[in-house]
Each structure stands twice: as structure tokens, then as C-alpha cells.
Backbone as XML, in Angstrom:
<?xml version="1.0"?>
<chain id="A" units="angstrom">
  <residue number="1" name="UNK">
    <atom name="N" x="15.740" y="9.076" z="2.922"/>
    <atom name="CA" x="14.871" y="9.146" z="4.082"/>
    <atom name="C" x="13.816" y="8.057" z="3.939"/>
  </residue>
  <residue number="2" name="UNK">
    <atom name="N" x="13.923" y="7.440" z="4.581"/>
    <atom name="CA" x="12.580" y="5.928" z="5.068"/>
    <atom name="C" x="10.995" y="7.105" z="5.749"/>
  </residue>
  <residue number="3" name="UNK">
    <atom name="N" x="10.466" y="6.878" z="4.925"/>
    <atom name="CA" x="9.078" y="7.541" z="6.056"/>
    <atom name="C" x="8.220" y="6.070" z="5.698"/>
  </residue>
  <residue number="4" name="UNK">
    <atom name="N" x="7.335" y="5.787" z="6.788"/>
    <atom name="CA" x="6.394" y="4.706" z="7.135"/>
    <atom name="C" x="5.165" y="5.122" z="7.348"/>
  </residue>
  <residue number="5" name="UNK">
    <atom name="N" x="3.760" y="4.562" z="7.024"/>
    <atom name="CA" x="2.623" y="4.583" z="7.292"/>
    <atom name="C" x="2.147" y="3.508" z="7.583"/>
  </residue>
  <residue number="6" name="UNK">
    <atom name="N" x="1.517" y="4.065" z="8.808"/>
    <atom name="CA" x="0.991" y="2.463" z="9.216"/>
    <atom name="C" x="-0.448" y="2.246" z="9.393"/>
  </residue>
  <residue number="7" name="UNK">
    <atom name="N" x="-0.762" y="1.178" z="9.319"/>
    <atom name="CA" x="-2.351" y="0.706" z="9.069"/>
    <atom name="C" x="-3.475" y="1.915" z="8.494"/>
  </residue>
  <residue number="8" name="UNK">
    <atom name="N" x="-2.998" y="1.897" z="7.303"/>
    <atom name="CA" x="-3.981" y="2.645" z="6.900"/>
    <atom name="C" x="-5.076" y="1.767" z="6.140"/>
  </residue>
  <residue number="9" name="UNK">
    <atom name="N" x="-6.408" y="2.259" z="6.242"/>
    <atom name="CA" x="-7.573" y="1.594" z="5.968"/>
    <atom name="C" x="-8.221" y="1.423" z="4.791"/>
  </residue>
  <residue number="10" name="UNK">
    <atom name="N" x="-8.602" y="0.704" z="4.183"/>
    <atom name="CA" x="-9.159" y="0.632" z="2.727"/>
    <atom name="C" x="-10.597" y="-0.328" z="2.715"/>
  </residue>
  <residue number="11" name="UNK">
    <atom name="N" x="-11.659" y="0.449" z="2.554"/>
    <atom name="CA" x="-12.982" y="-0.858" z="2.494"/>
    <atom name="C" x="-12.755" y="-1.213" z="0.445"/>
  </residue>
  <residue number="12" name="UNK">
    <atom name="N" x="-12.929" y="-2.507" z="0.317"/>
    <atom name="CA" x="-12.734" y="-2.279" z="-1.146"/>
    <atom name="C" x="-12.825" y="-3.746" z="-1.389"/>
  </residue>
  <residue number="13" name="UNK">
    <atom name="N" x="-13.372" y="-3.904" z="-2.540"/>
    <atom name="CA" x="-13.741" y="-4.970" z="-3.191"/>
    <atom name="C" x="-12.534" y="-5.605" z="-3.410"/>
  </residue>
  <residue number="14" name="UNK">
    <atom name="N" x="-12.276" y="-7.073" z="-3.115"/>
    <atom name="CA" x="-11.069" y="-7.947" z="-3.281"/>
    <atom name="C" x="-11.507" y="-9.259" z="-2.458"/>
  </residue>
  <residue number="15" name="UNK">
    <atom name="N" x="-11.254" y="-9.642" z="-3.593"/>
    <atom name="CA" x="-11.841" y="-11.667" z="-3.221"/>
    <atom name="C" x="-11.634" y="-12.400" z="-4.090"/>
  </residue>
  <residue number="16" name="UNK">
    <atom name="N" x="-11.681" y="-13.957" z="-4.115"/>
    <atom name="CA" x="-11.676" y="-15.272" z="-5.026"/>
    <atom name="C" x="-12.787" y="-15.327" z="-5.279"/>
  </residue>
  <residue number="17" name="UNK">
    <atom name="N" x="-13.958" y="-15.646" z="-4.068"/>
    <atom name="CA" x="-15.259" y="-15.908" z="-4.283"/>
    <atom name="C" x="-16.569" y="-14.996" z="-4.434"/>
  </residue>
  <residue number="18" name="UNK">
    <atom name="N" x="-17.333" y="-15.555" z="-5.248"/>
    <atom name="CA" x="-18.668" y="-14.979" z="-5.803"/>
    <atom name="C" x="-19.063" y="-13.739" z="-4.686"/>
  </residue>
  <residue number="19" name="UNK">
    <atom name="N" x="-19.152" y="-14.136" z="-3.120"/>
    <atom name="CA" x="-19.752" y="-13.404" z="-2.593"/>
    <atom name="C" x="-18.774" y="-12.299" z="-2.100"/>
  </residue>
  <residue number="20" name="UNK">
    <atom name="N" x="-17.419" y="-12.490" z="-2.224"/>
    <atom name="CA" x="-16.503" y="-11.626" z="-1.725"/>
    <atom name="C" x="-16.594" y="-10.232" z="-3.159"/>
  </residue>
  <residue number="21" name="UNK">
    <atom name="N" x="-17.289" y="-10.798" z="-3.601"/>
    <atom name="CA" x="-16.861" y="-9.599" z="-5.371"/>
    <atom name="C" x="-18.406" y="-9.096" z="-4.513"/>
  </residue>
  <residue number="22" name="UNK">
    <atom name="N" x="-19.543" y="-8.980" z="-4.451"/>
    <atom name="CA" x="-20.407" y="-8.438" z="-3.924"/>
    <atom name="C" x="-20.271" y="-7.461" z="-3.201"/>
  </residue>
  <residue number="23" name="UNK">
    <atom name="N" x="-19.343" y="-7.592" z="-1.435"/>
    <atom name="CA" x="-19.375" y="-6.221" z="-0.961"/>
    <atom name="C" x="-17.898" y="-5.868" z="-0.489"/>
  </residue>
  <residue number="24" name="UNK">
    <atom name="N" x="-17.939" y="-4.938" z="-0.172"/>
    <atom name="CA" x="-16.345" y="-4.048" z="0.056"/>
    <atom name="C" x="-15.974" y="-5.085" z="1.490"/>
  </residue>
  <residue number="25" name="UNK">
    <atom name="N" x="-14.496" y="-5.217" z="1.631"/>
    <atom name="CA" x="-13.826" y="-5.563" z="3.090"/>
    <atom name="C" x="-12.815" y="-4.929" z="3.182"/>
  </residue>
  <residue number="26" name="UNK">
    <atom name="N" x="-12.323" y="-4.699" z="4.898"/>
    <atom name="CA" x="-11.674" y="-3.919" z="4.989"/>
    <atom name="C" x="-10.163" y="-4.397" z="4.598"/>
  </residue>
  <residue number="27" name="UNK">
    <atom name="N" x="-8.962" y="-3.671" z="4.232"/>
    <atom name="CA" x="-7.536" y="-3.861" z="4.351"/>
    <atom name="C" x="-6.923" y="-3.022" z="5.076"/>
  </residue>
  <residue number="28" name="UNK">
    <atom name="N" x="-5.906" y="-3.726" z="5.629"/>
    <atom name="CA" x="-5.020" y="-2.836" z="6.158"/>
    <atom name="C" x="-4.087" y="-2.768" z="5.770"/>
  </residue>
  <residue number="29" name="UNK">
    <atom name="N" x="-3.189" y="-1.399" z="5.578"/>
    <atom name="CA" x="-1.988" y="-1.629" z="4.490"/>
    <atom name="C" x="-1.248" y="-0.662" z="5.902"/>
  </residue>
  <residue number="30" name="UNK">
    <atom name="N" x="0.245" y="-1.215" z="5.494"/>
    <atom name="CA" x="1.128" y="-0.625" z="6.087"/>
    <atom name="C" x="2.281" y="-0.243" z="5.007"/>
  </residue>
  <residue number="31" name="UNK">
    <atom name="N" x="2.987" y="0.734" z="4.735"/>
    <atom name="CA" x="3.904" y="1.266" z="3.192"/>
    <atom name="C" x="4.680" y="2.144" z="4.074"/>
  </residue>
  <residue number="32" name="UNK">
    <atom name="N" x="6.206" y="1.692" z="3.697"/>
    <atom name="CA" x="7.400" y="2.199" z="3.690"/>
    <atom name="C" x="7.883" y="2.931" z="2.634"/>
  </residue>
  <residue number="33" name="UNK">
    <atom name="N" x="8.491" y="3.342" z="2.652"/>
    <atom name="CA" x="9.144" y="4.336" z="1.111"/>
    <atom name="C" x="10.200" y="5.048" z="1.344"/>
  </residue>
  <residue number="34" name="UNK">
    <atom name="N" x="11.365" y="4.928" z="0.328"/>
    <atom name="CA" x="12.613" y="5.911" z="0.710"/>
    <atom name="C" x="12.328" y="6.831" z="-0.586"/>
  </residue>
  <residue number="35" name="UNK">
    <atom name="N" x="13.320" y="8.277" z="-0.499"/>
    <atom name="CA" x="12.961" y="9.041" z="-1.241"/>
    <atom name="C" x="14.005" y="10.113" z="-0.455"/>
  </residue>
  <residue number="36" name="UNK">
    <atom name="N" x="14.679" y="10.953" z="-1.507"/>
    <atom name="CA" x="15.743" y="11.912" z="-1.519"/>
    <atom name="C" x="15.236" y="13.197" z="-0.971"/>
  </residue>
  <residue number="37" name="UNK">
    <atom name="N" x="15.434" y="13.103" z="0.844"/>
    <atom name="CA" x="14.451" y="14.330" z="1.148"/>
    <atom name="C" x="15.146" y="15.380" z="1.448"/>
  </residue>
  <residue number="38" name="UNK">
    <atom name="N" x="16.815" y="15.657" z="1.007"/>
    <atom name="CA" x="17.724" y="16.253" z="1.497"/>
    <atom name="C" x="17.468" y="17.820" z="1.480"/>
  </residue>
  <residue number="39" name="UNK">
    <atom name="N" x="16.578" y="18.120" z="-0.115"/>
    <atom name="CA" x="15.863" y="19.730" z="0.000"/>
    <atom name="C" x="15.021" y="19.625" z="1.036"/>
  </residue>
  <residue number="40" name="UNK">
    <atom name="N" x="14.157" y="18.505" z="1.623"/>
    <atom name="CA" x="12.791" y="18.876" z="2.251"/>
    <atom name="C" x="13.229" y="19.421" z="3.678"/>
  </residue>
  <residue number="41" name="UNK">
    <atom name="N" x="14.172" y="18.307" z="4.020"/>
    <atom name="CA" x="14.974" y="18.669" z="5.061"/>
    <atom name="C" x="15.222" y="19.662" z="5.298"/>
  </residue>
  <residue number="42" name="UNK">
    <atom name="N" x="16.281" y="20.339" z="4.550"/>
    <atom name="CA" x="17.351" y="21.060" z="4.855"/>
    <atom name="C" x="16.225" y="22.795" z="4.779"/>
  </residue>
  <residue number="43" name="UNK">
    <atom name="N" x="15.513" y="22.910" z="3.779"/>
    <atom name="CA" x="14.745" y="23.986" z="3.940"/>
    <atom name="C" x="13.375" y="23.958" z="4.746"/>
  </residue>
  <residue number="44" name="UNK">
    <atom name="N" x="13.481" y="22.585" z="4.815"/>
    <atom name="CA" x="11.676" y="22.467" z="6.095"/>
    <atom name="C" x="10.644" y="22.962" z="5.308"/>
  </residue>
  <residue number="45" name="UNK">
    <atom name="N" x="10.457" y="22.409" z="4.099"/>
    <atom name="CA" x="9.832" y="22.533" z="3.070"/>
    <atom name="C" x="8.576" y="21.810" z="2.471"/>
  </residue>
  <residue number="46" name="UNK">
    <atom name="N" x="7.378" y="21.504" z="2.400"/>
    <atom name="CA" x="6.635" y="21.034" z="2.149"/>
    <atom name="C" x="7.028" y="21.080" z="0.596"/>
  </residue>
  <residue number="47" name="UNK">
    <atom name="N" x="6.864" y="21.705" z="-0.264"/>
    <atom name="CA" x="6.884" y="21.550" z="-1.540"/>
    <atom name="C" x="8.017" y="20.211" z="-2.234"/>
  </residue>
  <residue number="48" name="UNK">
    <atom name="N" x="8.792" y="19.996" z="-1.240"/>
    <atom name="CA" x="10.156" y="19.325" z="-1.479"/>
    <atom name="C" x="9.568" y="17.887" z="-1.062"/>
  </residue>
  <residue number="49" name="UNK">
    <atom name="N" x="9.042" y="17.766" z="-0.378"/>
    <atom name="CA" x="8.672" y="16.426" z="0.622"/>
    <atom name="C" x="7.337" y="15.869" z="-0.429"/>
  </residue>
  <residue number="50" name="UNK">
    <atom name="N" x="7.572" y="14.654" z="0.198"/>
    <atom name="CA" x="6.079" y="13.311" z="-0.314"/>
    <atom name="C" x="4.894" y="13.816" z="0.312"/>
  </residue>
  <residue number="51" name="UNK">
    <atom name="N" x="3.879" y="14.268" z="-0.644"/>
    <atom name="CA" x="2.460" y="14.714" z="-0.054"/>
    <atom name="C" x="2.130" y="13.538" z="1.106"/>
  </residue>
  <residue number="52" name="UNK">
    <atom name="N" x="1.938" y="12.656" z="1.671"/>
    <atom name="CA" x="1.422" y="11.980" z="2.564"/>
    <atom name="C" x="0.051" y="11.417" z="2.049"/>
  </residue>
  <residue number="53" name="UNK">
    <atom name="N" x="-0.689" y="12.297" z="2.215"/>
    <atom name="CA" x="-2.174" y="12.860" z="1.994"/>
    <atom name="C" x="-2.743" y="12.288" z="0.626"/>
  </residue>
  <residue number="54" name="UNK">
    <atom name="N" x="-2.140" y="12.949" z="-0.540"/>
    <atom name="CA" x="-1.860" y="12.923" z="-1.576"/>
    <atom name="C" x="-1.518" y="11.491" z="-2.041"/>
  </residue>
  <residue number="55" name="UNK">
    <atom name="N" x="-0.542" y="10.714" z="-1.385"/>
    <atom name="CA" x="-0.687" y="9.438" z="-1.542"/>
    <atom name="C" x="-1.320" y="8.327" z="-1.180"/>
  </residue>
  <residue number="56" name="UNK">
    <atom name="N" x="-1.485" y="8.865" z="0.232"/>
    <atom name="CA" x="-2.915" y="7.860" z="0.661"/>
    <atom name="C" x="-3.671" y="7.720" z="0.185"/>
  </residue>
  <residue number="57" name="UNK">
    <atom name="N" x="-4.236" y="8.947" z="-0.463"/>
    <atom name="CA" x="-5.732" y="9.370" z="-1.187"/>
    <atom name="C" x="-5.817" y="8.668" z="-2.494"/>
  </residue>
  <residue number="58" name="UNK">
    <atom name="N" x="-4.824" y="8.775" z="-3.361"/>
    <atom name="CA" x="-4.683" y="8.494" z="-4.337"/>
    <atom name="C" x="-4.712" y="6.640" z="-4.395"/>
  </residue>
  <residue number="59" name="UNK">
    <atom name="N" x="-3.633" y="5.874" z="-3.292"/>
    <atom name="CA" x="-3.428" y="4.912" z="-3.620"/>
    <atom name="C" x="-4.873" y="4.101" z="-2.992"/>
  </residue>
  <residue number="60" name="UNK">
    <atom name="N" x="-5.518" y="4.602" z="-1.827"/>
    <atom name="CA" x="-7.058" y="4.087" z="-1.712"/>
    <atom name="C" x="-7.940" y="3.816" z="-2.734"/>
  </residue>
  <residue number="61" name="UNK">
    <atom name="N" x="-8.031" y="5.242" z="-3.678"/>
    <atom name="CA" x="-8.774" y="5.287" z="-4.640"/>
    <atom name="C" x="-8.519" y="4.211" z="-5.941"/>
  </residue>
  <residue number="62" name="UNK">
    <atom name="N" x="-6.948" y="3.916" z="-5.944"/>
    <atom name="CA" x="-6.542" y="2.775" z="-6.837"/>
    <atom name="C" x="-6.931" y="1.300" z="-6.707"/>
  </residue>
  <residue number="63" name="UNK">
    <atom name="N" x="-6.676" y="0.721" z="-4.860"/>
    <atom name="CA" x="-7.530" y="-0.071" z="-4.615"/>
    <atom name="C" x="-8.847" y="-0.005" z="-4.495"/>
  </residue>
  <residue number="64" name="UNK">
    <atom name="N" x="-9.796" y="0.803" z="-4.421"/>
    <atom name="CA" x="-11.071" y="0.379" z="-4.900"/>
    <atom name="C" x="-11.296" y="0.169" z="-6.362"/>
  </residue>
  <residue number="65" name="UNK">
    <atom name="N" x="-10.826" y="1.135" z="-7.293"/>
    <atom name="CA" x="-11.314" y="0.869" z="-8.001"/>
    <atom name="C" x="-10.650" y="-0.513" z="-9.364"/>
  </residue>
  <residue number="66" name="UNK">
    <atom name="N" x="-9.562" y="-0.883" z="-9.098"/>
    <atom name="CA" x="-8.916" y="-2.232" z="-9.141"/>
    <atom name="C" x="-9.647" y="-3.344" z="-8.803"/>
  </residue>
  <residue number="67" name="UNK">
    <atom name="N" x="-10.337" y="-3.753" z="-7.632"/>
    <atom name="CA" x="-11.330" y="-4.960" z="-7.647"/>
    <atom name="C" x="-10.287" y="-5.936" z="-7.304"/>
  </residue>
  <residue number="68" name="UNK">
    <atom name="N" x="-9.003" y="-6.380" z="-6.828"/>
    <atom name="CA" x="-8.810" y="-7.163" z="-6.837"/>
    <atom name="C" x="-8.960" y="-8.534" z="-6.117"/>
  </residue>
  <residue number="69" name="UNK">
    <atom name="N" x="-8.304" y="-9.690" z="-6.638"/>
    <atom name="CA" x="-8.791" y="-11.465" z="-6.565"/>
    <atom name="C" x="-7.940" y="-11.306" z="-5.565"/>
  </residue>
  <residue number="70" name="UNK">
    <atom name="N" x="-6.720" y="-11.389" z="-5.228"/>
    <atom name="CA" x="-5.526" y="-11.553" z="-4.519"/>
    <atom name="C" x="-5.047" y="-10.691" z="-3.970"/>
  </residue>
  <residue number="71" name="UNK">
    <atom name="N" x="-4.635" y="-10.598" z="-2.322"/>
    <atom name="CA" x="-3.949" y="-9.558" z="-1.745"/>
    <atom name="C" x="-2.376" y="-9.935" z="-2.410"/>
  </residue>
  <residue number="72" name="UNK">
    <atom name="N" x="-1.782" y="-10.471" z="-2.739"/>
    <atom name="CA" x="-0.513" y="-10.443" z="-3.187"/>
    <atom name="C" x="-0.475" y="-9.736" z="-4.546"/>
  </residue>
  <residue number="73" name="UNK">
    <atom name="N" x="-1.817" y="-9.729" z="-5.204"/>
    <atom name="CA" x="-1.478" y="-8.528" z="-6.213"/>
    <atom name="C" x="-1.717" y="-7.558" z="-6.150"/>
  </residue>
  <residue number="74" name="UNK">
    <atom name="N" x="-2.496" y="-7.336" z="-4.635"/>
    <atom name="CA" x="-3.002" y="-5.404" z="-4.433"/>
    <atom name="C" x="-1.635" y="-5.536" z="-4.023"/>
  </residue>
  <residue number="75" name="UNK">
    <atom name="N" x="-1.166" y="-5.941" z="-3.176"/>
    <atom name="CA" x="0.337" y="-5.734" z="-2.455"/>
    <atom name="C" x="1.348" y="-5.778" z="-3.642"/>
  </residue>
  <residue number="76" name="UNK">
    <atom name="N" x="1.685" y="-5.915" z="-4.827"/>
    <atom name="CA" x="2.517" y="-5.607" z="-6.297"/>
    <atom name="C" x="2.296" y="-4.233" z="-6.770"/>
  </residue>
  <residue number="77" name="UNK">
    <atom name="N" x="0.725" y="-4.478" z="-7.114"/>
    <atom name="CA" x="0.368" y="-3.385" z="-7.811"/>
    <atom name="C" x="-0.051" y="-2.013" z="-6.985"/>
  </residue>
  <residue number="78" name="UNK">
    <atom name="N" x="0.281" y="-2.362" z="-5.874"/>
    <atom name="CA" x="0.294" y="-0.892" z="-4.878"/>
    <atom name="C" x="1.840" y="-0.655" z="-5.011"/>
  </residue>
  <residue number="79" name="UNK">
    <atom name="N" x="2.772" y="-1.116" z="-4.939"/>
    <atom name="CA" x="4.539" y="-0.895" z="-5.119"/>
    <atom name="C" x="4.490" y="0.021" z="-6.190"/>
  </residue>
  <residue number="80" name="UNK">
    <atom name="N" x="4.105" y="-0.865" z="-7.494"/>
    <atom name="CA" x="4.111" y="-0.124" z="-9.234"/>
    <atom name="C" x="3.248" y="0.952" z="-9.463"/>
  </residue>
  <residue number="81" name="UNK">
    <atom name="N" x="2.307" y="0.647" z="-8.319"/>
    <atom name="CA" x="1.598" y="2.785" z="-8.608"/>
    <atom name="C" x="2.025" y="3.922" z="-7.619"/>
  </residue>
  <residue number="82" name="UNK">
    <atom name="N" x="2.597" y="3.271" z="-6.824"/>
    <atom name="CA" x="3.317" y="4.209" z="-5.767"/>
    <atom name="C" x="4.788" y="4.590" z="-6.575"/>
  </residue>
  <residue number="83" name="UNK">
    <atom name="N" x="5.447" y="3.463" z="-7.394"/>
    <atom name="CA" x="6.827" y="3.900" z="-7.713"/>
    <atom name="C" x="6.690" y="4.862" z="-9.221"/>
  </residue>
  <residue number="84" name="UNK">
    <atom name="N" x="5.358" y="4.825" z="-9.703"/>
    <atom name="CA" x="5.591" y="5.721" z="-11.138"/>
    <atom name="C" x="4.458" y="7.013" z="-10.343"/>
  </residue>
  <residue number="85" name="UNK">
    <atom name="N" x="3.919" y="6.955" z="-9.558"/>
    <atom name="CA" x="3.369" y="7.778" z="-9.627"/>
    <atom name="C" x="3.939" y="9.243" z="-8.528"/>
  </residue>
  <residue number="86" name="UNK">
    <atom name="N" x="5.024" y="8.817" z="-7.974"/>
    <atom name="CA" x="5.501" y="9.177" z="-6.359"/>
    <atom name="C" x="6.782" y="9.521" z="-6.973"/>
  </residue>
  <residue number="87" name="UNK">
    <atom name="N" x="7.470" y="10.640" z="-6.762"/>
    <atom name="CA" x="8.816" y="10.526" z="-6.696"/>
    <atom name="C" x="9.891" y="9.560" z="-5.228"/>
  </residue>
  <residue number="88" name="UNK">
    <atom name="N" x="9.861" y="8.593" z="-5.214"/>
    <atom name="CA" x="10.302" y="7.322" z="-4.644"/>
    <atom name="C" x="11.073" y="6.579" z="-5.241"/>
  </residue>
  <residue number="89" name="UNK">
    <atom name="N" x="12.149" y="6.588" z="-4.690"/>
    <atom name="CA" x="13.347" y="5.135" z="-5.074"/>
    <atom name="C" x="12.728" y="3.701" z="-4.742"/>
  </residue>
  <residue number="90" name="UNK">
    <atom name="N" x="12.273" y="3.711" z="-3.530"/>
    <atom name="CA" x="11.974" y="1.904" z="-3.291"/>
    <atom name="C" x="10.607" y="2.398" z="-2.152"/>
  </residue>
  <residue number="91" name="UNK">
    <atom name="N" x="10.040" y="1.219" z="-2.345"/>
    <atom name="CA" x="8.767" y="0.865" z="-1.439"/>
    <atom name="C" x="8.393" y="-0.809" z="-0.976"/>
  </residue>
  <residue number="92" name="UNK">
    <atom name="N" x="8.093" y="-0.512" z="-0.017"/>
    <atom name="CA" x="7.277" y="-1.781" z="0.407"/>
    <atom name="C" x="6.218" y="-1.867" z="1.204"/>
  </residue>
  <residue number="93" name="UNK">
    <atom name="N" x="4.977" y="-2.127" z="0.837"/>
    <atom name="CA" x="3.829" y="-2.262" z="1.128"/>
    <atom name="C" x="3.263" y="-3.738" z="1.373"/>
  </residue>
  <residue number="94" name="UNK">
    <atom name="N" x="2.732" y="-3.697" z="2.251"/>
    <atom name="CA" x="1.634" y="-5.083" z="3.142"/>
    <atom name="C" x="0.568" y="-5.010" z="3.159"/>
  </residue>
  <residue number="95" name="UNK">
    <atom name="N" x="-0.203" y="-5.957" z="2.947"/>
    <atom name="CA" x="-1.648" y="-5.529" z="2.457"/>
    <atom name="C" x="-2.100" y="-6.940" z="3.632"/>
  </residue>
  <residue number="96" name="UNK">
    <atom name="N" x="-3.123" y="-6.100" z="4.348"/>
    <atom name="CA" x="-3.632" y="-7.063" z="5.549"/>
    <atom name="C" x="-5.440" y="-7.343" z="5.354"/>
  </residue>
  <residue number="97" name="UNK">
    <atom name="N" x="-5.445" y="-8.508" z="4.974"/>
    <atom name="CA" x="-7.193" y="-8.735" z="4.824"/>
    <atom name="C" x="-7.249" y="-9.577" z="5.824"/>
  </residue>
  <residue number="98" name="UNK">
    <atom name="N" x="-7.927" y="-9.015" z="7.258"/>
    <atom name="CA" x="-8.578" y="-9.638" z="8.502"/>
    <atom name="C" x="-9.774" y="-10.682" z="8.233"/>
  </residue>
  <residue number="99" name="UNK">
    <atom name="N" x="-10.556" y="-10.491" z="7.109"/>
    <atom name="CA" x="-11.547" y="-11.389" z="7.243"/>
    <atom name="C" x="-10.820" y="-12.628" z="6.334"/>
  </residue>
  <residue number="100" name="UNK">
    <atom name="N" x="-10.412" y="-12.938" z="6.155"/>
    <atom name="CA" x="-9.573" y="-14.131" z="5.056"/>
    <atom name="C" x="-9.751" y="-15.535" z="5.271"/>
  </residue>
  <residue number="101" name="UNK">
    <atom name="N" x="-9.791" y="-15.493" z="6.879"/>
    <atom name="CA" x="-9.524" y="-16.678" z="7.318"/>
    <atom name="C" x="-10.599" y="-16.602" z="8.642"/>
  </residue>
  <residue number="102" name="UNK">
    <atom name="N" x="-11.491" y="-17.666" z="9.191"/>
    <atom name="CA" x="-12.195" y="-17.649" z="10.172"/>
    <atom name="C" x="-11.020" y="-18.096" z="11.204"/>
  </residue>
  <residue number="103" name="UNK">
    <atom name="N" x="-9.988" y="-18.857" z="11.010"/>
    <atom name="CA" x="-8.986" y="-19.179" z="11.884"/>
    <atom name="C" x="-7.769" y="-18.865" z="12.637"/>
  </residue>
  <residue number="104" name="UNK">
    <atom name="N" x="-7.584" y="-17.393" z="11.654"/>
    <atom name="CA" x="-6.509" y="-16.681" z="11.648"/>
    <atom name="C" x="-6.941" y="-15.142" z="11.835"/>
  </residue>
  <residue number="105" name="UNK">
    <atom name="N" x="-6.273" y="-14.534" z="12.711"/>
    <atom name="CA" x="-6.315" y="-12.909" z="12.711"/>
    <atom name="C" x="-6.351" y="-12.469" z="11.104"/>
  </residue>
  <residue number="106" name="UNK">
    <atom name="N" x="-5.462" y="-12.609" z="10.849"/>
    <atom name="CA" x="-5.427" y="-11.879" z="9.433"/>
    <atom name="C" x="-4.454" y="-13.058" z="8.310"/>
  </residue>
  <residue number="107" name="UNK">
    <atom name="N" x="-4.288" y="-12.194" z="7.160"/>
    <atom name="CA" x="-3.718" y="-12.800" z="5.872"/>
    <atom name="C" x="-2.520" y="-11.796" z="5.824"/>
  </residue>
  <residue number="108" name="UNK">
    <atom name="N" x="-1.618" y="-11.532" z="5.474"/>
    <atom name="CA" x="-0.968" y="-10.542" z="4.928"/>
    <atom name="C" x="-0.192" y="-10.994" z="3.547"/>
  </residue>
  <residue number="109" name="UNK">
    <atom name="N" x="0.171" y="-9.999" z="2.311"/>
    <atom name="CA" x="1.225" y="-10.204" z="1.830"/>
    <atom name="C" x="1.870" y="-8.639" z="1.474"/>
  </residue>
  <residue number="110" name="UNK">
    <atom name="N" x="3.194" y="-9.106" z="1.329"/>
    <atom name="CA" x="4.299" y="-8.195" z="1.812"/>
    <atom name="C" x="4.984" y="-8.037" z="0.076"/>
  </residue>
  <residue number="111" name="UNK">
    <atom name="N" x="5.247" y="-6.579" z="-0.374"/>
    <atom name="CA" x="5.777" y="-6.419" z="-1.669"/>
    <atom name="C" x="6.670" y="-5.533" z="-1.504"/>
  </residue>
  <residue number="112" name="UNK">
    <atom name="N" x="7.787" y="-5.663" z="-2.426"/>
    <atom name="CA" x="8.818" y="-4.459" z="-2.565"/>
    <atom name="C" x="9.011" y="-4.227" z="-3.603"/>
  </residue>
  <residue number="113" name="UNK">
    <atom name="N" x="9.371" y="-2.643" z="-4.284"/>
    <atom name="CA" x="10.058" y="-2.458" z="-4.954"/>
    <atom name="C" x="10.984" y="-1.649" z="-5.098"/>
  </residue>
  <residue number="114" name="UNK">
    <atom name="N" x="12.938" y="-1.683" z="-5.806"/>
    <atom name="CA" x="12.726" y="-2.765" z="-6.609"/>
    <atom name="C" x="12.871" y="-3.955" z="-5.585"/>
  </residue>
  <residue number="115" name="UNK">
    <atom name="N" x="12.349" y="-4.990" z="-6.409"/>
    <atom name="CA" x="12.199" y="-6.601" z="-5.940"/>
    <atom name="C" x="13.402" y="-6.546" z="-4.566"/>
  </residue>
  <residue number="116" name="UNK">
    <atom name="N" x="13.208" y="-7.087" z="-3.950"/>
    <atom name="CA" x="14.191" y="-7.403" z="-2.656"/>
    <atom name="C" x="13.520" y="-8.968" z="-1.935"/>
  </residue>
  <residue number="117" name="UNK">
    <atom name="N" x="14.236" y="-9.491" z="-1.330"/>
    <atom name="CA" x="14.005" y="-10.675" z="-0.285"/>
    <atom name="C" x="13.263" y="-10.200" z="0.967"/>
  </residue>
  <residue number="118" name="UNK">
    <atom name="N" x="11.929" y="-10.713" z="0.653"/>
    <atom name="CA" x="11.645" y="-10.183" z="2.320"/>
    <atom name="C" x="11.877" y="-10.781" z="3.409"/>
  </residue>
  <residue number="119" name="UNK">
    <atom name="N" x="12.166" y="-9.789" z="4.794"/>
    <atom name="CA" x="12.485" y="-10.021" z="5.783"/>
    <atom name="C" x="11.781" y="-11.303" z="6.598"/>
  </residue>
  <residue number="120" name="UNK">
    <atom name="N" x="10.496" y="-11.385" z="6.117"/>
    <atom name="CA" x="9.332" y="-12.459" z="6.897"/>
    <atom name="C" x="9.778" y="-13.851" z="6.656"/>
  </residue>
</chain>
């Protein structure tokens, strides 16, 4: 089963420069994930199924307190804490920093795991 979340919000420290390590900006992450929901299904079961909640919460709390330089490594290291910490076969997560660029809507980078070719 593929379940998707989309634009979920993160204020959190992540930058190259001096003043970007100073205050929180926002991200937007969007995360896919497959995962064997055939009990959750079949009994309509919460206990069987991916907390949602539980992972949002958790993986927010990872990007803040991570700090990171590079959205291409919140976008890695959100895959590798979602895949040990989640019962999940594969994920892919996008990590969107709007302020990045005065020229551009946004920045994105795009991660999977395991490793795959992305679609972009």
C-alpha cells in the first residue's frame, strides 16, 4: 500500500549561511511510503496500520533538532529515519525550502529509499 502526505510543515533551523543557522525557516516536505497493509486492511485496524501522527510528529521533531546545512541531506536523512524507525519497505521524501532563492518559488530535493532513479 503507497500512502502519501503532502506538504507537511516544519519551521527549523537549516542553512549554509551564518544568518540562516540563527532563525528557524519554513519546509515543506511531501513523503510517500509503501508498507504491507494487508492486516490493516483486511481487519480495518488501526493497530496494524502506520501511525500517521506518530510519524509526522516524530520526523518534525528529527528535523529540528538535526540543524541541517543542506536540504538534500534533510531529504536522505528523513528516508533513513523513516525506514528504521517505521515499519516501511521504501520511501520517498521532498524537502521544499521556499525561502532559498529570491528568484525562485522554492528549492526542492527529492530522496528515496531503497535508492531508486528519480522521476524529476
Amino acid at each position: 500500500m503507497r500512502v502519501k502526505i503532502e506538504r507537511l510543515r516544519v519551521d527549523a533551523v537549516i542553512g549554509a549561511y551564518a544568518e540562516e543557522r540563527l532563525i528557524e525557516q519554513t519546509l515543506w516536505l511531501d513523503i510517500a511510503f509503501d508498507y504491507d497493509a494487508e492486516l490493516a486492511t483486511e481487519r480495518d485496524t488501526f493497530e496494524h496500520a502506520v501511525d500517521y501522527d506518530a510519524l509526522t510528529s516524530r520526523l518534525s521533531d528529527f528535523i529540528k533538532v538535526s540543524k541541517f546545512v543542506l536540504v538534500e541531506t534533510a531529504a536522505k536523512r528523513c528516508c533513513d529515519f523513516l525506514i528504521k524507525s517505521f515499519p516501511i519497505q521504501s520511501v520517498t521524501v521532498v524537502v521544499s525550502k521556499p525561502s532559498a532563492l529570491e528568484r525562485a518559488e522554492t528549492v526542492k530535493a527529492v530522496a528515496q529509499k531503497p535508492d531508486q532513479q528519480s522521476p524529476l
